[in-house]
C-alpha positions as CSV (number, residue, x, y, z in Angstrom):
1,X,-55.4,-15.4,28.2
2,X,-53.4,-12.8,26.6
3,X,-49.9,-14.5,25.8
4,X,-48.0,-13.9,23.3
5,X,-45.8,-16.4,21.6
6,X,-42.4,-16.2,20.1
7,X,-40.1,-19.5,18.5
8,X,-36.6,-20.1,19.1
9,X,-35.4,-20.9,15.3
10,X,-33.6,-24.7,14.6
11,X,-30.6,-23.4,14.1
12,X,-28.0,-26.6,15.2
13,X,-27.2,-25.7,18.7
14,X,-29.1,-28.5,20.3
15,X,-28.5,-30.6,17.3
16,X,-31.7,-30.0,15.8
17,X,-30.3,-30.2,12.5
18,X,-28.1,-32.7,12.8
19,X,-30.1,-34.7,10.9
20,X,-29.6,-32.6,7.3
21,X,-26.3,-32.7,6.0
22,X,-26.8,-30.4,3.2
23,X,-25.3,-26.8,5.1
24,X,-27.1,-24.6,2.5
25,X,-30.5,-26.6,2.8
26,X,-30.2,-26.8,6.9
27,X,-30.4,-23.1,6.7
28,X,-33.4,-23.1,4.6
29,X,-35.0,-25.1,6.9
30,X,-34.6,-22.5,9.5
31,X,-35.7,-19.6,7.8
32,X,-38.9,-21.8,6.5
33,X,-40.0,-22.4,10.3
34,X,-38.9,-18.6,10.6
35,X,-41.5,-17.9,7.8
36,X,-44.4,-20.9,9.1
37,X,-44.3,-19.3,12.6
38,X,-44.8,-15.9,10.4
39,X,-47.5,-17.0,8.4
40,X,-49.4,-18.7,11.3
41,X,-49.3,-15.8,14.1
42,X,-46.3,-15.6,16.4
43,X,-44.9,-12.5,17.4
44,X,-41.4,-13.1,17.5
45,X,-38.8,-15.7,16.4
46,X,-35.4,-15.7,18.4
47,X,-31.6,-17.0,17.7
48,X,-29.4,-18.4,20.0
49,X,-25.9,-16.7,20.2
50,X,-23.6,-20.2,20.3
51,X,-20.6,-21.3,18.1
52,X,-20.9,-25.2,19.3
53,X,-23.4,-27.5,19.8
54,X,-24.9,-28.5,22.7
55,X,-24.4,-31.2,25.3
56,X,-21.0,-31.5,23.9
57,X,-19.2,-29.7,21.4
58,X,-19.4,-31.5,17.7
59,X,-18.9,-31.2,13.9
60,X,-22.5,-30.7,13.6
61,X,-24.2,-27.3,12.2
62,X,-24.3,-24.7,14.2
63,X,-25.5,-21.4,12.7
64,X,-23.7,-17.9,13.7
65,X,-26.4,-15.7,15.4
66,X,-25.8,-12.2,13.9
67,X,-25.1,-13.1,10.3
68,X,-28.2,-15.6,9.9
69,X,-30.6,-12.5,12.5
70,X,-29.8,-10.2,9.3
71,X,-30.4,-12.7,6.9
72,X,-33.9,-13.6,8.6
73,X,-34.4,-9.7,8.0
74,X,-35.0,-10.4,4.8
75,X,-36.6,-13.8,4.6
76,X,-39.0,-12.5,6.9
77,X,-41.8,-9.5,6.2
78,X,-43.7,-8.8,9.6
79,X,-42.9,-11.0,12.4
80,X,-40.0,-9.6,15.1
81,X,-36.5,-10.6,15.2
82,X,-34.0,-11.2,17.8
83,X,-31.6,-13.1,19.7
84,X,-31.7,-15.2,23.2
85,X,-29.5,-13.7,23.7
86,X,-26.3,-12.2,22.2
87,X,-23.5,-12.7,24.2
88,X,-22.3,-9.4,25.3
89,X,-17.9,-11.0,25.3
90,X,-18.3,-11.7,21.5
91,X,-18.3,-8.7,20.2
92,X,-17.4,-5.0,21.3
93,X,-20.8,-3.1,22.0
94,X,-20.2,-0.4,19.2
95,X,-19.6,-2.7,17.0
96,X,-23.1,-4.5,18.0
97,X,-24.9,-1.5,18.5
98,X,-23.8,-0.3,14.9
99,X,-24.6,-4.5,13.5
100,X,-28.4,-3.9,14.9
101,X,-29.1,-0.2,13.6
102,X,-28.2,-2.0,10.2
103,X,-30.6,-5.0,10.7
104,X,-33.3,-2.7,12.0
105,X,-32.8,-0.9,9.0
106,X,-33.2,-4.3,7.3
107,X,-35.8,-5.5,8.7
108,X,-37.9,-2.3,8.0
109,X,-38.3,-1.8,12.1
110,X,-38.5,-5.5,13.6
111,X,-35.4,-6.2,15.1
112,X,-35.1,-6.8,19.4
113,X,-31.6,-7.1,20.9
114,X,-31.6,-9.3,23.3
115,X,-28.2,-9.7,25.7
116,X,-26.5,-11.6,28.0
117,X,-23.5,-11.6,30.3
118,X,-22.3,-14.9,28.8
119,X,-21.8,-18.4,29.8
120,X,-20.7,-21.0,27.6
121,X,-16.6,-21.3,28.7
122,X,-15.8,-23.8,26.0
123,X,-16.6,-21.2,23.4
124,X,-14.9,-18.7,25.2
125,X,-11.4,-20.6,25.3
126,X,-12.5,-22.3,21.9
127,X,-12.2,-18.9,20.3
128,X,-9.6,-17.8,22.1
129,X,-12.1,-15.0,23.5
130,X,-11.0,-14.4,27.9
131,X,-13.6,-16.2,30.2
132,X,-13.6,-13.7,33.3
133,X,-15.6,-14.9,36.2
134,X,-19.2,-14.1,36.6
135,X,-19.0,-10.9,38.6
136,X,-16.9,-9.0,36.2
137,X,-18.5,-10.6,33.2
138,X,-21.5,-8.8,34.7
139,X,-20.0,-5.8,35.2
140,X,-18.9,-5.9,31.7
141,X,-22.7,-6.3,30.9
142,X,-23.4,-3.2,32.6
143,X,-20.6,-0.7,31.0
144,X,-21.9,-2.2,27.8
145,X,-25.7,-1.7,27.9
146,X,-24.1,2.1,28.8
147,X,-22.4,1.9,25.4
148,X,-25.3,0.4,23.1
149,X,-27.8,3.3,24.3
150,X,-25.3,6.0,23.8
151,X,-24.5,4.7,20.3
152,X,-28.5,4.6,19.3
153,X,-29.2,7.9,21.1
154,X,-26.0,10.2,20.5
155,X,-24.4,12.0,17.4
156,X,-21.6,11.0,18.5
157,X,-20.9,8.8,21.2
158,X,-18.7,8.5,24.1
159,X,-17.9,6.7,26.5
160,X,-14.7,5.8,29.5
161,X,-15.2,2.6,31.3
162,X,-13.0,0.2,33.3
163,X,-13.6,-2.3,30.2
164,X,-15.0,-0.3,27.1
165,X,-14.1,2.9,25.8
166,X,-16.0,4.8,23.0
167,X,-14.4,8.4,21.4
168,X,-17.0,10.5,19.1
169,X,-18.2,7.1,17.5
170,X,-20.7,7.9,15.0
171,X,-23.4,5.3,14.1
172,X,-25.6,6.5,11.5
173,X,-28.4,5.4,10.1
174,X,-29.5,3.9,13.7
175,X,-32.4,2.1,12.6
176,X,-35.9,2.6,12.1
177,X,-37.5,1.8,16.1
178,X,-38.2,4.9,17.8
179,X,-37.1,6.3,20.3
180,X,-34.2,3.0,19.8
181,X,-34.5,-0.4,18.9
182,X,-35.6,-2.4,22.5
183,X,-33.2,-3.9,24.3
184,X,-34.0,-7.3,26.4
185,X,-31.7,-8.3,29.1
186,X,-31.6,-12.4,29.1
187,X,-31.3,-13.4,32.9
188,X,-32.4,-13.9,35.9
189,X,-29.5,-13.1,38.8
190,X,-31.7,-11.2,41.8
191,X,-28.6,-8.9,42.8
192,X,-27.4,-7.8,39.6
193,X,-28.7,-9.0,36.1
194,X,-32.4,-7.7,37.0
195,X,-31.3,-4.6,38.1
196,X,-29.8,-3.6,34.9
197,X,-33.2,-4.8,33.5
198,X,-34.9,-2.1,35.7
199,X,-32.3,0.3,34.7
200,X,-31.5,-0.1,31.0
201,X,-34.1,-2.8,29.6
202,X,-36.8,-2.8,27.6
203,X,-38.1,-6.6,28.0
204,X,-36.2,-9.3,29.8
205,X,-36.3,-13.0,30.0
206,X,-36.5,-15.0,32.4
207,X,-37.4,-18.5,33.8
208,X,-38.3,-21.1,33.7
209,X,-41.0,-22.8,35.5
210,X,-44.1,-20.6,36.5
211,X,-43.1,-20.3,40.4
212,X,-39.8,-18.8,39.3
213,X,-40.8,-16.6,36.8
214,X,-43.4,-15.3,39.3
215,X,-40.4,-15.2,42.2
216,X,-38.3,-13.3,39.4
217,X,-40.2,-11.1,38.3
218,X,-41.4,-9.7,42.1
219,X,-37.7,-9.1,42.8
220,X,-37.6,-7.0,39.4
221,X,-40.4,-4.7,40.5
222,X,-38.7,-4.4,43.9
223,X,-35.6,-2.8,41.4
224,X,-38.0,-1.1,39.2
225,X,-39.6,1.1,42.5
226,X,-36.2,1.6,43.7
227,X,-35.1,3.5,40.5
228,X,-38.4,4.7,39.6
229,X,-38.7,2.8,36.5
230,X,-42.1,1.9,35.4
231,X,-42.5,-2.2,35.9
232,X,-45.3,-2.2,33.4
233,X,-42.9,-0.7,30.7
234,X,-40.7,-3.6,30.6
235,X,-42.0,-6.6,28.4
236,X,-41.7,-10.0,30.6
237,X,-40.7,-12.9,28.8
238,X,-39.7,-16.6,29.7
239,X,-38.8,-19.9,27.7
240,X,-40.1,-22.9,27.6
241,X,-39.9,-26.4,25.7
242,X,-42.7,-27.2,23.8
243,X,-44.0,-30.9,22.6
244,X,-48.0,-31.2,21.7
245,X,-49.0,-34.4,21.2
246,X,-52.8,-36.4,21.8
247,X,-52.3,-37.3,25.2
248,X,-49.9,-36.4,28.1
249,X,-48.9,-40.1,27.8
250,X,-48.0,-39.7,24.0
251,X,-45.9,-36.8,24.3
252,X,-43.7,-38.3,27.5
253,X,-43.2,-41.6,25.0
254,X,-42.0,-38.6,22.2
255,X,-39.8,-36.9,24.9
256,X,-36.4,-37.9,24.2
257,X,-34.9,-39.6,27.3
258,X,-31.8,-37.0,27.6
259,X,-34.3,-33.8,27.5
260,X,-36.4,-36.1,30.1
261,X,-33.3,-35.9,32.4
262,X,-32.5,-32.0,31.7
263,X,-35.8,-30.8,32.7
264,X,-35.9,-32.8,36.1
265,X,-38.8,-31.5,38.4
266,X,-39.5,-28.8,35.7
267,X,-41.1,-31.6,33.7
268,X,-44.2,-31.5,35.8
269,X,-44.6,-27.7,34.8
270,X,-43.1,-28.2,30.9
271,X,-45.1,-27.5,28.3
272,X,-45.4,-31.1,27.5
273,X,-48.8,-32.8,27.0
274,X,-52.3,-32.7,25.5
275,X,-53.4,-29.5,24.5
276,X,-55.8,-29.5,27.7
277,X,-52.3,-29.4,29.8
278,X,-51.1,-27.4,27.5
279,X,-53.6,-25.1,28.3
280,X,-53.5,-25.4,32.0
281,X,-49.6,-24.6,32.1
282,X,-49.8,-21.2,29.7
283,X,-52.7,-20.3,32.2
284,X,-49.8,-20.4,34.9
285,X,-47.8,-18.7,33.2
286,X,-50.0,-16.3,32.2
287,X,-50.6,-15.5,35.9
288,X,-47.0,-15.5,37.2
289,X,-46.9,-12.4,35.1
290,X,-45.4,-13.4,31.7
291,X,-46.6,-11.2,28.7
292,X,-44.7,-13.6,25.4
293,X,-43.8,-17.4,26.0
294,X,-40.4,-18.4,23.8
295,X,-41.2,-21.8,22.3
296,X,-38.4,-24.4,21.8
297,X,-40.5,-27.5,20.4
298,X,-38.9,-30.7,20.2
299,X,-39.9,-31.4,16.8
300,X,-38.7,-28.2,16.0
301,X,-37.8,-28.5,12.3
302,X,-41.8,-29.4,11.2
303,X,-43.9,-26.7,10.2
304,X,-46.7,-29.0,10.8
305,X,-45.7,-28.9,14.7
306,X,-45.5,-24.9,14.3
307,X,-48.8,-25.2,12.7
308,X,-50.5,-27.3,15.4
309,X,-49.6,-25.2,18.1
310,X,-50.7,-22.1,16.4
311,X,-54.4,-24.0,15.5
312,X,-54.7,-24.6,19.3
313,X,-53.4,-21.7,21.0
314,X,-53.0,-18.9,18.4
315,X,-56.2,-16.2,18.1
């Protein structure tokens, strides 16, 4: 088995670090399970691009993506950065395209952009940002990913769409990734979402039990032969909670009873167990044609959980 394994960050979305009430020492728990994940052997560690917390908005912590992504830059040395994904209405895509040739820069070359058409409408009215249904929000998505490569690839960029327009922008330096810094499309939409993958992505993510990954990614190799993209140069990544524990019975006991009712049937193919189920479900992954699992353990804020799971799984 040849997976690799990336960690989504605690970072107060889900309430995961609800529990400090210390701002400034919340976010140094972060970056210390950035740097334990680091020092143990995953590949990548990932931010989620939210302004509230999750089930329900709250007063809790809630860490902006781009700001702490360049901050991990430098708390960080070797392992890759990126985002699960930005949310492509939050900011213009000059603007983000010229935010991660900086954090490349950074970073000394570790940085993946990962994007998204967007979702969360609370946010959107929250912020007083339009929420535009899901077709044009996607089509949005598609003028944009437009904009991003021509802002890493041109002197000076331009660009005339229905919803962005770009006129000689100049983005200089534009990192250090050659021949750009890869670009992951979060998403799994048959029609649209992993046709742009085919067309402008370097990796994409998608999910999340094994039978849908593998259903997923089939339909993006159907898109891949119809452009004449190579499937095999797109890195495949899914998600997936995480909670190791002695016995399958100890970690359902662990399971708290509100991520017990969000995972539904998906519970039977969870990452959730011994490390001999464990073991089992990566397999199937493995085989659906997944390349890097995106951890989000449950415990997520112990570097001794990081630690464990590295011990058991990690070469």
């Amino acid at each position: 088995m040849t997976l690799q394994f990336g960690i989504l960050l605690p970072q107060g979305w889900t309430m995961d670090l609800a529990q400090i009430k210390d701002p400034a020492q919340a976010y140094e728990t972060m970056t210390q399970i950035a740097q334990t994940a680091e020092e143990v052997g995953f590949t990548s560690a990932w931010l989620v691009d939210h302004f509230h917390t999750i089930p329900h908005p709250s007063q809790e912590v809630t860490f902006e993506c781009w700001t702490s992504t360049a901050a991990l830059a430098r708390d960080t040395k070797t392992i890759r950065i990126g985002q699960m994904v930005t949310c492509n209405s939050y900011r213009h895509p000059a603007l983000l395209a010229k935010m991660a040739s900086t954090v490349d820069i950074l970073s000394h070359g570790r940085l993946s952009v990962g994007i998204g058409a967007g979702w969360y409408e609370h946010e959107y009215h929250a912020y007083g940002y339009t929420y535009p249904d899901a077709p044009q929000r996607l089509r949005q998505l598609r003028e944009a990913v437009q904009v991003i490569h021509k802002m890493w690839s041109d002197e000076e960029a331009y660009f005339e769409g229905k919803y962005y327009q770009v006129h000689g922008a100049i983005n200089q330096p534009k990192g250090v990734q050659l021949p750009h810094i890869p670009l992951l499309i979060g998403g799994g939409g048959e029609q649209v979402t992993l046709k742009l993958v085919a067309q402008y992505a370097d990796a994409c993510n998608v999910g999340n039990d094994p039978a849908t990954v593998q259903q997923k990614l089939a339909v993006l190799k159907q898109h891949c032969e119809r452009v004449g993209r190579d499937y095999e140069s797109i890195h495949r990544t899914t998600s997936a909670i995480c909670l190791l524990a002695d016995s399958d019975e100890q970690a359902l006991a662990l399971l708290p009873a509100d991520r017990k009712t969000r995972l539904g049937n998906t519970l039977q193919t969870a990452l959730i167990g011994s490390p001999e189920t464990i073991r089992q479900r990566l397999t199937a992954y493995a085989a659906a044609g997944v390349q890097e699992l995106v951890l989000r353990f449950v415990d997520g804020t112990s570097p001794e959980t990081i630690r464990r799971f590295a011990k058991e799984f990690i070469a």
